[in-house]
N, C-alpha and C positions, 0 to 999 in steps of 0.2 A: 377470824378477825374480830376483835373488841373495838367500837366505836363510841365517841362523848359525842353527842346531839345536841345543840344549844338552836332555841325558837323563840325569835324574840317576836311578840307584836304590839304596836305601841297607838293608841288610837290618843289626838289632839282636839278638844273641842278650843272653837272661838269663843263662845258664852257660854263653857261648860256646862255639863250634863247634870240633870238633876235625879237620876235615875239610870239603870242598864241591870239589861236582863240578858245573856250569854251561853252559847252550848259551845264547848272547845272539843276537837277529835284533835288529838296531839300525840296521846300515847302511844307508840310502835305496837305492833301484836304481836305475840310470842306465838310459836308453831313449829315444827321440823325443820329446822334449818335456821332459825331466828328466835333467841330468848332476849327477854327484857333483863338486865340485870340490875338497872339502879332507874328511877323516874322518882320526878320531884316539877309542880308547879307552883310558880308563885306569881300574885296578882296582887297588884298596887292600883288602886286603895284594899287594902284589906275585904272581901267579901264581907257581908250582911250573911248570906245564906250561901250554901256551897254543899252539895253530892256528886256521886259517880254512880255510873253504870255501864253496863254493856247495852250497846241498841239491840234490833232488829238483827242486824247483820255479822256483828259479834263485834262491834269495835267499843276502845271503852271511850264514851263520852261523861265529860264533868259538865254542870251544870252550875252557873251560881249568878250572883244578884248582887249590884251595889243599890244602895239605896241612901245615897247622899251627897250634894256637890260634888265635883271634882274636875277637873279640866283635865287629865288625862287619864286613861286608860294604860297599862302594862301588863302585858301576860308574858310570861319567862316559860318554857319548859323545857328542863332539862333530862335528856337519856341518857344511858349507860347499855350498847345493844352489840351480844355477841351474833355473829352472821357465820354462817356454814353450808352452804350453798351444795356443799359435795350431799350432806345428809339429808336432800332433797330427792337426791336420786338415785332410783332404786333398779338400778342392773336391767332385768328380763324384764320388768315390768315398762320401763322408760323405752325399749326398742322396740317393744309388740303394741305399745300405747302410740309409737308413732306412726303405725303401719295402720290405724282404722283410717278409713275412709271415712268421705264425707255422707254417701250413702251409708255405709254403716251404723256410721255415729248417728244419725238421724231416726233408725230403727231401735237402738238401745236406747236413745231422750224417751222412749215410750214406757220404757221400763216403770217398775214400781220400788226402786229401793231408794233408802234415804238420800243416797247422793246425786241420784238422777233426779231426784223430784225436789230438792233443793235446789240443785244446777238449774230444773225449767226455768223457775220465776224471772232467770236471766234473760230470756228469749224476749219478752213483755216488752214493749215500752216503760219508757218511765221521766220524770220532769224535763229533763232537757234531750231527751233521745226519744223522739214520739214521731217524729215524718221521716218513715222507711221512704223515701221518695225513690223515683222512679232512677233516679241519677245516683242514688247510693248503692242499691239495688245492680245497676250495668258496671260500675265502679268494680263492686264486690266478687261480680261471674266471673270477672276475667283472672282471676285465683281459683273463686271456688266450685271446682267439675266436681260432679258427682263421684267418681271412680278418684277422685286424688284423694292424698292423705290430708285430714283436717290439719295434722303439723302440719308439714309444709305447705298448705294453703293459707295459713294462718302468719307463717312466716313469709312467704311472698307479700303479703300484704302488707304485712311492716315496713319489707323493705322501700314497696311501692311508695307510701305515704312519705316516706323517709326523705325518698330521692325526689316525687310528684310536689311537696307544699316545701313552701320556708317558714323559717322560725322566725316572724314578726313580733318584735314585744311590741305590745300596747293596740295591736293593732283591732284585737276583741275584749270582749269580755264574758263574766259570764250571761248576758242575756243575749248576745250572738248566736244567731238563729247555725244549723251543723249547714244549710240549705249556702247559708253566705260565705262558710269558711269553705266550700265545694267549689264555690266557685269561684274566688278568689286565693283557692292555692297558699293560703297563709292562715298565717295562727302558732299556739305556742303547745304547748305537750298536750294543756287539759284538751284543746280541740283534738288535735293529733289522736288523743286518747279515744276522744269519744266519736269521731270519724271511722274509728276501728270497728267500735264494738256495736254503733248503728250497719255496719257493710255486714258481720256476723250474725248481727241478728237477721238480718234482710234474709238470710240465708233459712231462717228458724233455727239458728244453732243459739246457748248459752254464752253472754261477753261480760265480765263486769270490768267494772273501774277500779285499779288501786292507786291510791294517792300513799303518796310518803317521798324520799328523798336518794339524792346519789348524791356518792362523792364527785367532788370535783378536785383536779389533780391542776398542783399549778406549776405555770413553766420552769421549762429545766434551769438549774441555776439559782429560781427566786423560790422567797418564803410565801407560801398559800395566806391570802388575807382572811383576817376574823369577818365572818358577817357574808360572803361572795357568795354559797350559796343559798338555793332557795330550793322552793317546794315544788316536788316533782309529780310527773302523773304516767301511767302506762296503761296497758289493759292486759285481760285474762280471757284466755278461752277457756272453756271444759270440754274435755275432751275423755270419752266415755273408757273405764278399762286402765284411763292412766290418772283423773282430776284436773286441775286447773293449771295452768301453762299462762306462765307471763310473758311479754311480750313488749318492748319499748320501741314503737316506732320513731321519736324524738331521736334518738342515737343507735337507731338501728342493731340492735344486738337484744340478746336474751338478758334479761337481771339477775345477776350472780350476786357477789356478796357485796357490791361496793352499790346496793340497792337497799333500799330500810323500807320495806312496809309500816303503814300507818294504819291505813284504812281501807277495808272493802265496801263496794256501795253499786248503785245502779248505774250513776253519772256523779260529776262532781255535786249536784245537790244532795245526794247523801255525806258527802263528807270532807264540806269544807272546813281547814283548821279552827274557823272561828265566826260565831256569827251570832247576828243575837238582834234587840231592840235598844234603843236608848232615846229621854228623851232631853230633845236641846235643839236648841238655835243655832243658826249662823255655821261655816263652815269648819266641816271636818276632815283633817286628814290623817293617813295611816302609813305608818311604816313599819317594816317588815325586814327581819336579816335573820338568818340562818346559816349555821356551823356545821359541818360533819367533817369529822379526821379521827384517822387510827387515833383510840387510845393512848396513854403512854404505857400500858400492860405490856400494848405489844412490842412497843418499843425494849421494854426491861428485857422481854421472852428472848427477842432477837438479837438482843447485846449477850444475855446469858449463854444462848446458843452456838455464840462466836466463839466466845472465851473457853468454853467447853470443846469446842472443837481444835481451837489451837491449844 
């Protein structure tokens, strides 16, 4: 599947800004099963200064700087991202990679090779996932037994989360402690997300966070509106013998192709789409809309393939 990405974000000042300093994670990551084919950012007012790079974690982050009035903020990003979900997996290796145990897996994190010593750093704490508490911790046992497989323990827990919390918008954000969304059974994917990978870590196994997006499929009969979706969240375990394995407890199910990575990170503070300093008075608001749908490639492919077949 070929997919067009559109990510609008539009910041309003009341007494306009007389300054803004900015880091965007936007760009989709390319990797086995997911290539970038076309990206393109554009930001009104024009930058002053503007780079890129890859962080820390391999995502690519732009950096830039206005340095002049302006009463709104716009950043546009546009993608162009082929998904192939099948060239993810890999036969012999995908069914003996589900069979470790959580014992097991626990004895190879000790290892010394590049992707186990990679993988630890995920165990750590980190800005918003730092109180293994004791209630994350009882949460998490009742999945993961020593003698069970980390897949299916990993997957029990999704579904747990899934069926356990509701999807409340608005009802956190991000400085909502994981301790409050525990306890009140609500929240929206980034918690969902990061409830996951604090129960995994509890365990001392590897969890990160991936942000990026899914399709959203609209009802039967009607045309899907521009702008309906938004920005999604899931987690990863690693799982030693096989790598990392995604996991969306939000819609219960594994992320296949109609899932677009953006970005890997510890918690959502490594890799919010946008964020930055500005300076100004008076109030500000922000609004946000997001596009994903086939391509029309695919479209052309699958009419050619009709006509060819009749």
């Amino acid at each position: 599947m070929i997919f067009d990405l559109w990510h609008k974000t539009k910041y309003s000042y009341e007494n306009g800004a007389s300054f803004c300093h900015n880091l965007t994670t936007l760009k989709p990551k390319t990797f086995k099963g997911q290539t970038v084919l076309e990206y393109s950012l554009e930001i009104t007012p024009t930058p002053t200064d503007i780079s890129e790079r890859l962080d820390f974690f391999g995502n690519t982050v732009t950096r830039f700087s206005i340095q002049q009035n302006h009463d709104e903020l716009i950043v546009i990003a546009r993608s162009k991202v082929s998904r192939d979900y099948n060239l993810q997996i890999e036969g012999e290796n995908l069914i003996e990679g589900k069979k470790v145990t959580i014992e097991e897996a626990l004895k190879l994190l000790k290892g010394i090779q590049p992707d186990i010593i990679e993988a630890r750093q995920f165990v750590l704490g980190s800005p918003l996932i730092f109180d293994m508490s004791a209630v994350i911790k009882e949460y998490a046992l009742v999945s993961f037994k020593p003698e069970r497989s980390l897949y299916e323990a990993s997957y029990e827990l999704m579904q747990r989360i899934f069926t356990d919390f509701d999807f409340v918008s608005g009802f956190t954000n991000i400085a909502t402690p994981l301790k409050e969304v525990m306890k009140e059974k609500k929240g929206v994917c980034q918690d969902f997300a990061q409830i996951a990978i604090a129960c995994v870590r509890s365990m001392g196994l590897p969890a990160r966070y991936v942000s990026g997006y899914i399709e959203t499929l609209a009802p039967e009969g009607k045309e899907k509106l521009i702008g309906t979706d938004a920005s999604h969240a899931w987690f990863s375990v690693f799982i030693p013998t096989l790598g990392w394995v995604d996991f969306d407890p939000t819609n219960n199910q594994i992320p296949k192709n109609q899932h677009i990575v953006v970005a890997h990170g510890r918690d959502y503070y490594d890799v919010p789409p946008l964020k930055g300093v500005i300076y100004s008075t008076g109030k500000n608001t922000m609004d946000v809309s997001v596009d994903l749908r086939p391509a029309k490639t695919n479209l052309t492919q699958s009419q050619s393939q009709s006509q060819n077949q009749s």
